[in-house]
C-alpha positions in Angstrom: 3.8 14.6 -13.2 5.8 15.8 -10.2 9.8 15.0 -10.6 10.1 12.5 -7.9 12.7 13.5 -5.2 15.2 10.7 -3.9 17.5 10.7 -1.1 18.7 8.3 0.9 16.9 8.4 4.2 18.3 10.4 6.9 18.5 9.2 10.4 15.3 9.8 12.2 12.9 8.1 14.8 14.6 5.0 16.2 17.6 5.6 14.0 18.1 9.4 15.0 18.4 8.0 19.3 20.9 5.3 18.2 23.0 7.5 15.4 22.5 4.2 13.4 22.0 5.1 9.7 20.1 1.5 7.9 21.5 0.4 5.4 19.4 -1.2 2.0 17.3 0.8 0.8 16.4 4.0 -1.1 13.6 6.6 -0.7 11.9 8.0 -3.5 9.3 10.9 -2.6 6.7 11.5 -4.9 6.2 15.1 -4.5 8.3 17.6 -2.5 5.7 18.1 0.2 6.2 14.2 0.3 10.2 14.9 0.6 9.3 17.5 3.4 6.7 14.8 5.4 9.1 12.4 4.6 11.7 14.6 7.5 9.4 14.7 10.1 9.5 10.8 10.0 6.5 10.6 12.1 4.6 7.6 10.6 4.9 5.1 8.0 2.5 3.1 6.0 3.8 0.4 4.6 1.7 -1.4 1.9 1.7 -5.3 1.1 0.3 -6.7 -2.3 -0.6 -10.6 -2.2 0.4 -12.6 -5.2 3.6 -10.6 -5.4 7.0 -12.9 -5.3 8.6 -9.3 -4.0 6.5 -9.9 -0.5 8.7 -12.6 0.9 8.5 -13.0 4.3 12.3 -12.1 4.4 11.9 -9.2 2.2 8.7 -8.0 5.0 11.3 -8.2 7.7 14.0 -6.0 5.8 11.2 -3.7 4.7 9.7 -3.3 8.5 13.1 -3.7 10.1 14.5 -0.4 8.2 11.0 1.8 8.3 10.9 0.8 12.6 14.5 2.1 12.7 13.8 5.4 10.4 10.1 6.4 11.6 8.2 6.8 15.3 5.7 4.5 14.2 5.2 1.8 11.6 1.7 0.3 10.7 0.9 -2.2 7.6 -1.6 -2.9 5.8 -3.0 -5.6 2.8 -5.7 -6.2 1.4 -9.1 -7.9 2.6 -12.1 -9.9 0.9 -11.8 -7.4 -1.8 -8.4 -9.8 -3.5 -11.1 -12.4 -3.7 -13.0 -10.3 -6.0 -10.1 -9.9 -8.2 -9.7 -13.8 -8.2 -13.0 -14.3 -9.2 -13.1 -12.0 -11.8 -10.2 -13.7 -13.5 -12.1 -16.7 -14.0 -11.8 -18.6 -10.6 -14.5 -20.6 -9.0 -15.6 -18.0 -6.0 -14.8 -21.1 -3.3 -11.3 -21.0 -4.6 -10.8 -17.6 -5.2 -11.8 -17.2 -1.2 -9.6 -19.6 0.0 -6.5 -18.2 -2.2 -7.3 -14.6 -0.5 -7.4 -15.7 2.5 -4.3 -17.9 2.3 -2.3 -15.3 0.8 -3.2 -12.4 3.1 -2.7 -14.8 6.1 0.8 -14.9 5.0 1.4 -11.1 4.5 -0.2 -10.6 8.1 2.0 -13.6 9.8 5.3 -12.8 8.2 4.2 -8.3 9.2 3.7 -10.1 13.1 6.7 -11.8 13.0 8.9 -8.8 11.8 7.4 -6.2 14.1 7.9 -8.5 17.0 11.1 -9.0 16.2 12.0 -5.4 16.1 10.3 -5.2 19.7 6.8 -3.6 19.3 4.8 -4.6 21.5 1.5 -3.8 20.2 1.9 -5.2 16.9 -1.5 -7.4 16.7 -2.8 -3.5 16.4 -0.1 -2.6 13.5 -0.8 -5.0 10.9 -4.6 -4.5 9.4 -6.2 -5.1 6.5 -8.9 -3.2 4.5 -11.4 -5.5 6.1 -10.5 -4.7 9.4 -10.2 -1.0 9.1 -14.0 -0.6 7.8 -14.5 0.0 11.3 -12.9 3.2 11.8 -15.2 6.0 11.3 -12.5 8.1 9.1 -11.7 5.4 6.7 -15.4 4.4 6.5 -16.4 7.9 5.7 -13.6 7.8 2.6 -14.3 4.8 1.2 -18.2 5.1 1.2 -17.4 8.8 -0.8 -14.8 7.7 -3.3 -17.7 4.9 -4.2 -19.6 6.9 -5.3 -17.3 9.6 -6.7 -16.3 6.5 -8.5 -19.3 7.0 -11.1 -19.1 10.6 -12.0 -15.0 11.6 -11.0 -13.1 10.7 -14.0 -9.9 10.9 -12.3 -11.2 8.4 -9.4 -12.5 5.9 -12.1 -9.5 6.0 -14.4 -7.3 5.1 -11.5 -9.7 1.9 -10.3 -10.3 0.8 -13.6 -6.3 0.7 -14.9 -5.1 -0.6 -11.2 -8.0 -3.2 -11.4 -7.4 -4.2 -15.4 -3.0 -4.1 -14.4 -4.3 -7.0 -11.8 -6.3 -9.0 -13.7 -3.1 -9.3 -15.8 -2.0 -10.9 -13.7 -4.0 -13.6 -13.3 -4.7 -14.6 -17.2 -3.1 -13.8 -20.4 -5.7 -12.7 -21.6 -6.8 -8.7 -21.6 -9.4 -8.3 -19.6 -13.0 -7.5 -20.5 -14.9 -3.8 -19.2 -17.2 -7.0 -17.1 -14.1 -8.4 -15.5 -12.4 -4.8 -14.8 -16.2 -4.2 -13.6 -15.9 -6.8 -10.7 -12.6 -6.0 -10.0 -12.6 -2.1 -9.1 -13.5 -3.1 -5.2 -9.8 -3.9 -4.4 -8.4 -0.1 -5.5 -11.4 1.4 -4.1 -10.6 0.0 -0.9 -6.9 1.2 -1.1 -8.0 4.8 -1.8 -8.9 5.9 1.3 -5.5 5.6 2.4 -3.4 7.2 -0.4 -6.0 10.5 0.7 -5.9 10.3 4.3 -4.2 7.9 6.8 -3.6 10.3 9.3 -6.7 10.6 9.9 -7.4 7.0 9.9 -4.3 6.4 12.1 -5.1 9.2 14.3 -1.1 10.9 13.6 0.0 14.3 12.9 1.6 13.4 9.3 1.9 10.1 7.5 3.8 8.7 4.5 2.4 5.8 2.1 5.4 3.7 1.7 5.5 0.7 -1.7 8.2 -0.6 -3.1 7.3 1.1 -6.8 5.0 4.2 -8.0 1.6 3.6 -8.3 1.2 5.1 -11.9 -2.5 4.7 -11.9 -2.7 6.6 -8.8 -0.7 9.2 -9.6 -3.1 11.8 -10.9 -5.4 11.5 -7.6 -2.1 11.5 -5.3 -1.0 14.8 -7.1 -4.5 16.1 -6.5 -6.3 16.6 -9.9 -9.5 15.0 -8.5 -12.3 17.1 -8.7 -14.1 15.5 -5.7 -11.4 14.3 -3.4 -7.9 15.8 -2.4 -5.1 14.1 -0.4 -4.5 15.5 3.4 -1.7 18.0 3.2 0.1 15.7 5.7 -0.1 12.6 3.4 3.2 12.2 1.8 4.1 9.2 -0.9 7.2 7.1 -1.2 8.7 4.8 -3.0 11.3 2.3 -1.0 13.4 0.4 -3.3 16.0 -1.8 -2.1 19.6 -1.1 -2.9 19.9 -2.8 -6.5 16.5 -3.1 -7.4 15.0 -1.3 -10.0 11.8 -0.9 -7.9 9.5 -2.9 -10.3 7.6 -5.9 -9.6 8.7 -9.0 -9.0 7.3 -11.6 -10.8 3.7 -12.6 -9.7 1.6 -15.4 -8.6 1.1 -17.3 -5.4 3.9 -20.0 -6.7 6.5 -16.9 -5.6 5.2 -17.0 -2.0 6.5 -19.1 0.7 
């Protein structure tokens, strides 16, 4: 793998008109054409996992507060239907499993609102989206309905669905899970791929950067660009943003963490 690069974030976008360098967090850049993207400070993508005690609605606001200060634009995303397929493959009742996605991403999206309106944008019912929502844009689309079927022949594709989707079943039972359950589960990272290979194109912006809180492992070998079927944008970048005095791992798990 790559070394990572880290720096702490220079002033740019909102930060570089007010000379105000945030304070509280640390940027990790995956690759160095990641470091270089991550300069231009052009766009941000900031990622929100449900069931995650680290998504606090207080830790959304730091999170959005410092990327609206450092980048020209911020947009967020979680996940749709697709965490109900996770549920349900866990062992819940598909009723249940429903109502805990919804419930969960309701509160990602609500507590993304509030923190963009509180830094003043003013179109931020069009910055916060989930997977569902972005089905209907025809670059996003396009992705998702190839890395579906790249999913059955690109060992690279399926080694990174099948290990994200068996990590979040984990989470759910103490169990392992079986091949069946990882089967049923794969929908939720092949709905995130699309935009670890391309969300400037999907967000119509010269250069973006995935932003997380920690590096997606799984991931890793498609964001560096061993897929035989599918390569990242050159103007995708990757980083990590890890609050000052956290270790950038996850905090501990389960809907009982969230407000």
């Amino acid at each position: 793998m790559t070394p990572s690069s880290e720096e702490p974030a220079p002033p740019a976008g909102h930060a570089a008109r007010s000379g105000v360098h945030p304070p509280g967090f640390t940027v990790r850049a995956l690759t160095e054409q990641g470091r270089l993207l991550l300069q231009r400070r052009e766009h941000a993508l900031v990622g929100l996992s449900p069931f995650n005690g680290y998504y606090k609605p207080r830790q959304i606001r730091r999170l959005l507060t410092w990327c609206h200060q450092v980048f020209a634009r911020v947009d967020v995303f979680a996940p749709g239907y697709e965490a109900a397929h996770t549920l349900t493959s866990a062992g819940l009742e598909p009723r249940e499993a429903v109502h805990r996605a919804r419930r969960a991403t309701s509160q990602l999206r609500n507590a993304a609102l509030g923190a963009l309106r509180g830094c003043g944008v003013a179109d931020a019912e069009d910055r916060v989206h989930t997977w569902t929502m972005l089905a209907n844009r025809p670059a996003y689309a396009r992705l998702h309905d190839q890395v579906r079927r790249d999913y059955h022949h690109d060992p690279v594709i399926r080694t990174a669905c099948r290990e994200t989707a068996r990590a979040a079943l984990r989470t759910h039972s103490p169990h392992d899970p079986s091949e069946r359950q990882i089967d049923g589960a794969v929908s939720y990272p092949l709905a995130e791929i699309p935009l670890l290979l391309d969300s400037p194109a999907i967000f119509r912006v010269d250069s973006s950067v995935f932003v997380y809180h920690r590096e997606m492992t799984s991931f890793t070998p498609l964001i560096l660009g061993r897929s035989a079927s599918v390569r990242p944008n050159e103007r995708q970048g990757y980083a990590m943003l890890i609050p000052d005095g956290h270790p950038g791992q996850d905090a501990p798990s389960g809907e009982d963490d969230a407000p």
